[in-house]
TIMI-256241 format. One record per atom (N, C-alpha, C): residue in three letters; x, y, z. Coordinates in steps of 0.1 Angstrom, whole numbers, padded with zeros to 4 digits, always signed. Each point is the difference from the previous one (the first is absolute). Layout:
N
AlaXYZ
...
END
This chain:
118
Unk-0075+0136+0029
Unk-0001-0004-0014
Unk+0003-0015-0001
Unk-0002-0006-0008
Unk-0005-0015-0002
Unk+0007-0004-0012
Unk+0012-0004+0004
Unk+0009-0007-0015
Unk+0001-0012-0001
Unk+0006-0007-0012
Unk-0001-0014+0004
Unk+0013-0007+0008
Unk+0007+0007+0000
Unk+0010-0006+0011
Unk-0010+0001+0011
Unk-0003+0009+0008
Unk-0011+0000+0012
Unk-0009-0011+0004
Unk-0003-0001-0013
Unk-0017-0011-0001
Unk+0009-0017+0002
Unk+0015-0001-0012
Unk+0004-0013+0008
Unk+0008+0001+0010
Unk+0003+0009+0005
Unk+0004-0004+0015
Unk-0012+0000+0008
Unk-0010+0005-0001
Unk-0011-0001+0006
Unk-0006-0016+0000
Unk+0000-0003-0013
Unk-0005-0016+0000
Unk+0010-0005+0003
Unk+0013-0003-0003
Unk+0011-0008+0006
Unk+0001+0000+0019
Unk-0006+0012+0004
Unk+0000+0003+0017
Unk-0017-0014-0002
Unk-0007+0006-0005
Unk-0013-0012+0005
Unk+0002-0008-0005
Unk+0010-0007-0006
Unk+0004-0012-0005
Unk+0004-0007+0014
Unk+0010+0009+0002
Unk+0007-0007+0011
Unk-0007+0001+0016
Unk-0011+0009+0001
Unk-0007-0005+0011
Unk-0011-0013-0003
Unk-0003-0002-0010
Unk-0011-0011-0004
Unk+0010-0017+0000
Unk+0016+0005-0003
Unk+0005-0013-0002
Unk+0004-0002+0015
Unk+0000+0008+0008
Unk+0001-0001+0013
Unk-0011-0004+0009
Unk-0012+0000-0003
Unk-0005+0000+0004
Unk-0012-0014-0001
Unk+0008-0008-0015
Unk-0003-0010-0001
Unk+0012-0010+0002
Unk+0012+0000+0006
Unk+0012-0004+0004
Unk+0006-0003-0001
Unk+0005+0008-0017
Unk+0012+0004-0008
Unk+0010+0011+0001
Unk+0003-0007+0014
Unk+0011+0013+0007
Unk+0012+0002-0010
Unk+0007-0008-0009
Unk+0013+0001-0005
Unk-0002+0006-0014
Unk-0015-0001-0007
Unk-0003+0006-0008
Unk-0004+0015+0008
Unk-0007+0007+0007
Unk-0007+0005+0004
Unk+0015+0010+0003
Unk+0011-0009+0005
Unk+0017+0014+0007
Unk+0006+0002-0014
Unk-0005-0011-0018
Unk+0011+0006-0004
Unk-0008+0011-0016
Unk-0015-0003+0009
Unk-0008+0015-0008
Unk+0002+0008+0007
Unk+0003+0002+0013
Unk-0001+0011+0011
Unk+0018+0008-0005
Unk+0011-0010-0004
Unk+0010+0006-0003
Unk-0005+0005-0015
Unk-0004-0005-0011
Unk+0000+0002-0007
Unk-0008+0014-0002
Unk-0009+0003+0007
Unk-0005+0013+0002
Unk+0009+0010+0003
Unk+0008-0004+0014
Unk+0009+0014+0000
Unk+0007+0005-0005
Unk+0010-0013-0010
Unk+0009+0002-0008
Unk-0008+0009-0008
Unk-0014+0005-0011
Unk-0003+0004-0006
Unk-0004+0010+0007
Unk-0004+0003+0010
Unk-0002+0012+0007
Unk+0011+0010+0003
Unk+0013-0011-0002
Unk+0016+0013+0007
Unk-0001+0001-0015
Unk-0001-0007-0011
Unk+0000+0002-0015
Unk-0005+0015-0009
Unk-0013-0003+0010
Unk-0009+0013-0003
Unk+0008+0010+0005
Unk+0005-0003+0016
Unk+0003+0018+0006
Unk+0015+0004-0009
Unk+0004-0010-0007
Unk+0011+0003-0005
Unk+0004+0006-0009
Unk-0013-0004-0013
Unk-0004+0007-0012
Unk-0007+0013+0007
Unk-0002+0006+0010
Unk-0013+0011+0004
Unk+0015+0006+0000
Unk+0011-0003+0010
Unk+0012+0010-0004
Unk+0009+0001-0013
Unk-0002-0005-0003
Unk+0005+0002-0013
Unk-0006+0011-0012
Unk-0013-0002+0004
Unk-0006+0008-0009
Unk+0004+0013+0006
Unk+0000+0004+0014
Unk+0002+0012+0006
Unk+0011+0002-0001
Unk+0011-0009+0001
Unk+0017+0006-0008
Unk-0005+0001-0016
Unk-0007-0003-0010
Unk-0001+0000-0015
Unk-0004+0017+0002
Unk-0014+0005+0008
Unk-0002+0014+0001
Unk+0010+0006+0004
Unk+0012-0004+0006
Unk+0004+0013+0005
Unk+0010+0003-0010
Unk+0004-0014-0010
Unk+0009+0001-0007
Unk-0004+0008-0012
Unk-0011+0000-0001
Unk-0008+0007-0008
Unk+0000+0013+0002
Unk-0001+0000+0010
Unk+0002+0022+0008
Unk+0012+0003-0006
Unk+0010-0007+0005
Unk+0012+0004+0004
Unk+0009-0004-0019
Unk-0012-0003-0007
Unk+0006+0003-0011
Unk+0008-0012-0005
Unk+0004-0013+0008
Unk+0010-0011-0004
Unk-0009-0008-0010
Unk-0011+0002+0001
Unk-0009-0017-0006
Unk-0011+0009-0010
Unk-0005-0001-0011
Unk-0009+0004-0005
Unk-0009-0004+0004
Unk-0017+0001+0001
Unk-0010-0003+0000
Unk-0004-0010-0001
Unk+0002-0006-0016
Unk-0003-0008-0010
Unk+0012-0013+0006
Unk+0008-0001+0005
Unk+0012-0005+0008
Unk-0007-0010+0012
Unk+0000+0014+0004
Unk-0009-0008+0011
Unk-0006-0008+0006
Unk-0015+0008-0008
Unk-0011-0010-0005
Unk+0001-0014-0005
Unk+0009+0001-0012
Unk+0002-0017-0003
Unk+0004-0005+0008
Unk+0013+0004+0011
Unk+0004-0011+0010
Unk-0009-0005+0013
Unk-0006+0013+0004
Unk-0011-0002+0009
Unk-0008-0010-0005
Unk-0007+0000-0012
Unk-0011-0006-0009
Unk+0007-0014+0001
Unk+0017-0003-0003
Unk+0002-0016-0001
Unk-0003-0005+0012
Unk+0009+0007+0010
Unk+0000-0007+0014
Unk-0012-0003+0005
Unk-0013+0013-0004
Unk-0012-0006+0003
Unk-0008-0011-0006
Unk+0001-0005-0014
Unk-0002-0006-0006
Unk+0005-0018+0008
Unk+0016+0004+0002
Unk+0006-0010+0006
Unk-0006-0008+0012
Unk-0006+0009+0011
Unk-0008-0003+0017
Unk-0014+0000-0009
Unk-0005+0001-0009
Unk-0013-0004+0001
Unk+0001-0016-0004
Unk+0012-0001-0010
Unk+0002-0016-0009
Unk+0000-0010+0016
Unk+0011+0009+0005
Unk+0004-0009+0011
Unk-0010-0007+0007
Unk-0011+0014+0006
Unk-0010-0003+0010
Unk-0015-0006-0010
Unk+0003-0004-0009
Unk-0008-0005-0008
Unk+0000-0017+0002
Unk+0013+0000+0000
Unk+0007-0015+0002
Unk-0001-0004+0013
Unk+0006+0005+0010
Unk-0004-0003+0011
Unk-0015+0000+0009
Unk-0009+0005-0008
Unk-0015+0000+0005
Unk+0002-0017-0010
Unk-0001+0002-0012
Unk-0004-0015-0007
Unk+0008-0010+0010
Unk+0013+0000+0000
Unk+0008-0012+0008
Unk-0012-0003+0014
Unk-0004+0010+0006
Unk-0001-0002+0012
Unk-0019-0005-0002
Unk-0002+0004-0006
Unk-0014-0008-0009
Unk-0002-0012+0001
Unk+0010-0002-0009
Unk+0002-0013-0004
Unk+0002-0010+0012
Unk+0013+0005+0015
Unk+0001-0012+0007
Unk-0011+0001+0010
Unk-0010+0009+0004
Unk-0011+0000+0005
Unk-0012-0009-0009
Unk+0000+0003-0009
Unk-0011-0010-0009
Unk-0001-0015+0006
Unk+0020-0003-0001
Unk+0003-0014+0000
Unk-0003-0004+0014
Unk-0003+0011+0011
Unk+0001-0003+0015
Unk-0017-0007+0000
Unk+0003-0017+0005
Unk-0017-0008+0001
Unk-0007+0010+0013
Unk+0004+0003+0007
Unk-0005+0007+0008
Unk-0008+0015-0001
Unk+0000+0004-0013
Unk-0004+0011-0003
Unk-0022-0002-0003
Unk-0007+0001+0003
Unk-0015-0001-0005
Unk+0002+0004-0012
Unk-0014-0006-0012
Unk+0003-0002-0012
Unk-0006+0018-0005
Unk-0005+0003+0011
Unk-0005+0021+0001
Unk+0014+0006-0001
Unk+0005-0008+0004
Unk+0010+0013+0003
Unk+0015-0005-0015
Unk-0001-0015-0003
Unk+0004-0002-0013
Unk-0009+0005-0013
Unk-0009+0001+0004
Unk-0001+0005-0015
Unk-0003+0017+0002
Unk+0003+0006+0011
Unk+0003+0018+0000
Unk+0013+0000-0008
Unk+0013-0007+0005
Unk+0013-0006+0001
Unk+0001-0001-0019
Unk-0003-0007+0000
Unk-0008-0002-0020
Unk-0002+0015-0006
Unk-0013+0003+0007
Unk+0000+0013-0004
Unk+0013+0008-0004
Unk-0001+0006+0014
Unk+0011+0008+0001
Unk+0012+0000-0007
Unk+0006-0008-0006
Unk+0008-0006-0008
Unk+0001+0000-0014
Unk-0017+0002-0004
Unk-0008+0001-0013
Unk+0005+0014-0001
Unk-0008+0009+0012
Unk+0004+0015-0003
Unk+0013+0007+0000
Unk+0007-0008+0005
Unk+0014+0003+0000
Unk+0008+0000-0011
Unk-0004-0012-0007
Unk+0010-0005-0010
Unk-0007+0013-0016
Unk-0017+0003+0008
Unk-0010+0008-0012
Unk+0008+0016+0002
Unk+0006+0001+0012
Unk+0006+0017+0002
Unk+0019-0001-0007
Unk-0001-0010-0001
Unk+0015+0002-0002
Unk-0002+0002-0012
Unk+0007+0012-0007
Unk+0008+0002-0016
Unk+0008-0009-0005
END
């Protein structure tokens, strides 16, 4: 399944092989962190929600409980990873080394980004 945390870590990962590979290594290690930090982010919210279910089973948390907290935290890693795809946009745009193909995907991408965010 295909969510948008997925899709920017997906672009934040080909961010950081394109800034690497035009020889923006110090941009290119601190999208590569900034990915994982949102990736341990994600697996963190994925337990949480499975402690929210069990709390759910087991009667401690209503439903409706839950849901909202699940729903902020996720709300929260998408703001985040919304930001960190733009930041990391942005200092690839600035890298002269980038071809003006791959600046104006860079553009794009950015366009659609800023067009999916609520």
């Amino acid at each position: 399944m295909i969510t948008p945390r997925r899709t920017v870590i997906s672009l934040l990962a080909a961010l950081a092989l394109g800034v690497a590979a035009c020889g923006g290594d110090s941009d290119a290690e601190k999208i590569q962190k900034d990915a994982a930090e949102l990736q341990q982010k994600g697996e963190d919210l994925q337990q949480k929600a499975q402690d929210a279910a069990e709390d759910v089973q087991n009667g401690t948390k209503s439903a409706e409980e839950a849901a909202a907290e699940i729903q902020s935290d996720a709300n929260d890693l998408a703001e985040d990873a919304t930001d960190a795809a733009s930041d990391a946009i942005d200092d690839v745009k600035d890298d002269v080394a980038v071809p003006d193909e791959a600046q104006e995907a860079l553009e794009q991408a950015q366009q659609d980004l800023e067009n999916a965010t609520p």
